[in-house]
N, C-alpha and C positions, 0 to 999 in steps of 0.2 A: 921325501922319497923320490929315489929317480924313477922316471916314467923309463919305461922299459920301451926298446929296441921295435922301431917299424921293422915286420918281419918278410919276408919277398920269396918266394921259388920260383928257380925257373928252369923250365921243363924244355924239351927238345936235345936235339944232338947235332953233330957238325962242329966245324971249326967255332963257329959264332958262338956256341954257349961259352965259354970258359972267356970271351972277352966281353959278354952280355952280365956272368957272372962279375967281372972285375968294377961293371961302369956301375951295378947294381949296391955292390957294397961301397964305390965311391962317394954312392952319393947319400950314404950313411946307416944304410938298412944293414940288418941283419938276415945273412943266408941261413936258409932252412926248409926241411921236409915240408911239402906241396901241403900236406896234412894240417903243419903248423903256421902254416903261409896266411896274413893280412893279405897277401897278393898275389898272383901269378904272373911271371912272364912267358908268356910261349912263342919261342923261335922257330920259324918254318910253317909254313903250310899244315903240314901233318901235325905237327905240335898245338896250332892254333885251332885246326878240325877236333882231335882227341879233348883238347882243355874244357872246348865252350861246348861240347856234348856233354861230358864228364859235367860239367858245373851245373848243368842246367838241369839234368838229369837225377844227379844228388840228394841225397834226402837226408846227408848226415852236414851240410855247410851250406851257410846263406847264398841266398842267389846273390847278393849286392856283394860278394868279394869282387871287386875290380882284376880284371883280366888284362894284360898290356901287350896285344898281337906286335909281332916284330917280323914285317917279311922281308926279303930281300933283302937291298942295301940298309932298311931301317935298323936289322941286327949289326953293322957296321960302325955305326953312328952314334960315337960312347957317348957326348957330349947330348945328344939330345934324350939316349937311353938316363944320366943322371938327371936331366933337367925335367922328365915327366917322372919318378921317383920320387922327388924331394917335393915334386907338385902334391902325389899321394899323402908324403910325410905331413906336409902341411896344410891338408884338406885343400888347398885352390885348383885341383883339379879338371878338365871339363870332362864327365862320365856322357856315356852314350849308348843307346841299346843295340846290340843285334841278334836278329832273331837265327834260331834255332829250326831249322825246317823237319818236321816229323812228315817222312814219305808213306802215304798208307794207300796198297792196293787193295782191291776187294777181297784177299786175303787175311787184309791188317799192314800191319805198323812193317815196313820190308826197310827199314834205315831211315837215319836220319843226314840230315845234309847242313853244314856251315856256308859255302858258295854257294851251291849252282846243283839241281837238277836237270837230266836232259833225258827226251823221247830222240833216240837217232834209229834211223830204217836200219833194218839185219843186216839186208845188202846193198853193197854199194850202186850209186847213179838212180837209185830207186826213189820214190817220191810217194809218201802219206797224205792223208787226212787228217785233218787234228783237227778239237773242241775245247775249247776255252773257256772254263764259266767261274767267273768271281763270285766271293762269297756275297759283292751286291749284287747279281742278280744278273750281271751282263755278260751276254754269250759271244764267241766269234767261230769262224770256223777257215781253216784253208787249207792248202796243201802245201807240202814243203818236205826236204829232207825230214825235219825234225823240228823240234819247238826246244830252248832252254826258259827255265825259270831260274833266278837268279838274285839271291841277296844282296845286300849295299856292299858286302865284305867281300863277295863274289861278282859284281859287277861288271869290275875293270878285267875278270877274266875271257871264261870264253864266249859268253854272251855280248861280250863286247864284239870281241873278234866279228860275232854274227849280224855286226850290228844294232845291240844294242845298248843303251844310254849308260852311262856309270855314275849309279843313285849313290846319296849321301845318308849317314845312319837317319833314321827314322821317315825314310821317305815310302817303301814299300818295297816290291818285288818286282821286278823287270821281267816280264814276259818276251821273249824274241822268236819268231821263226826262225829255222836256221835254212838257209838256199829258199827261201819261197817262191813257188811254182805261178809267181803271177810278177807285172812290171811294176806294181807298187806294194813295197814295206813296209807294213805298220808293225809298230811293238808298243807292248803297253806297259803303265807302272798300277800296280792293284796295290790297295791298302792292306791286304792281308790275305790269307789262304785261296787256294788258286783249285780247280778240278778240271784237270788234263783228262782228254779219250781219246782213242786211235778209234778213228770213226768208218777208212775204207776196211772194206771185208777182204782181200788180195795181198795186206802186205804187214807181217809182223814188224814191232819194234824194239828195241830193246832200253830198257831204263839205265840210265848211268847218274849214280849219288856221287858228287863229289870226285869225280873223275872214275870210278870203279862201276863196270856194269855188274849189275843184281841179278837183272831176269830179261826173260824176253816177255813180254806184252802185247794179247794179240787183242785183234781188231775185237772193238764191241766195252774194250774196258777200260 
């Protein structure tokens, strides 16, 4: 009997899909609906945000479908687009996990995040308080424009820019001040779940998932 067709969708839009499409079935997959997909490729930022929410979230497909994010120049790169494909095909692979950030205020669940959460002040030149408490137990506190938390996938973004490190999958979450109101920088890496508070009473903030602001946030929560 022939073994039937490694199956692949890949999702996004832009010039890059339809040559992300061509390196996909080069390297001997069969194109098909995300529904019927052994794998996903997602092109772009926005493709990659919607995919690993969507997956992770799902209650009708295995979490362990492999997902193959393609940012930038990597949706370019047919040659290495077929050569992690035919890795799939062939089970030799290297899988990796990255986490899914569920953002919950004291109202509940307000988004979830693939990069990067951030606390940034209403208005500009203005400067916070922030609270820092990991889920082991360890507190900080300072002032700054704003504080990002930040994924291994979201790292090298704008928490970078803030100065902060760019972790490798399964390393944790990058805590960064963003402009901090003192001469020394610290940022931190937490193994898991993080609890942000706008702690001065004087100065709202507003939460941004994933580059999109939600709400504003005032002091106390």
């Amino acid at each position: 009997m022939t073994e039937s067709p490694f199956r692949v969708a890949v999702v996004g839009d832009g010039e890059a899909v339809s040559r992300v499409r061509q390196a996909v079935e080069e390297a001997g997959s069969r194109l098909v609906d995300r529904g019927a997909a052994d794998a996903l490729v997602a092109v772009s930022d926005g493709a990659i945000r919607d995919t690993l929410i969507a997956e992770s979230t799902s209650s009708t497909r295995s979490s362990h479908r492999p997902i193959i994010p393609l940012r930038n120049e990597a949706a370019t790169d047919g040659s290495r687009i077929v050569s992690t494909v035919r890795d799939l095909i062939d089970g030799t692979e290297r899988r990796v996990q990255y986490p899914v950030l569920s953002v919950e205020t004291d109202e509940g669940i307000t988004g979830r995040a693939v990069f990067d959460v951030a606390f940034v002040t209403d208005e500009p030149a203005r400067i916070s308080e922030y609270a820092v408490e990991t889920d082991a137990g360890r507190g900080e506190s300072f002032r700054a424009d704003g504080v990002a938390v930040a994924t291994p996938l979201g790292s090298d973004g704008y928490a970078n820019a803030a100065g902060g490190p760019v972790i490798g999958p399964g390393a944790g979450l990058a805590v960064v001040p963003i402009a901090p109101f003192t001469t020394r920088r610290d940022t931190w890496v937490v193994a898991d779940g993080v609890t942000l508070s706008v702690e001065r009473e004087s100065e709202a903030v507003s939460l941004i998932v994933d580059g999109a602001r939600r709400e504003v946030v005032v002091p106390g929560r």
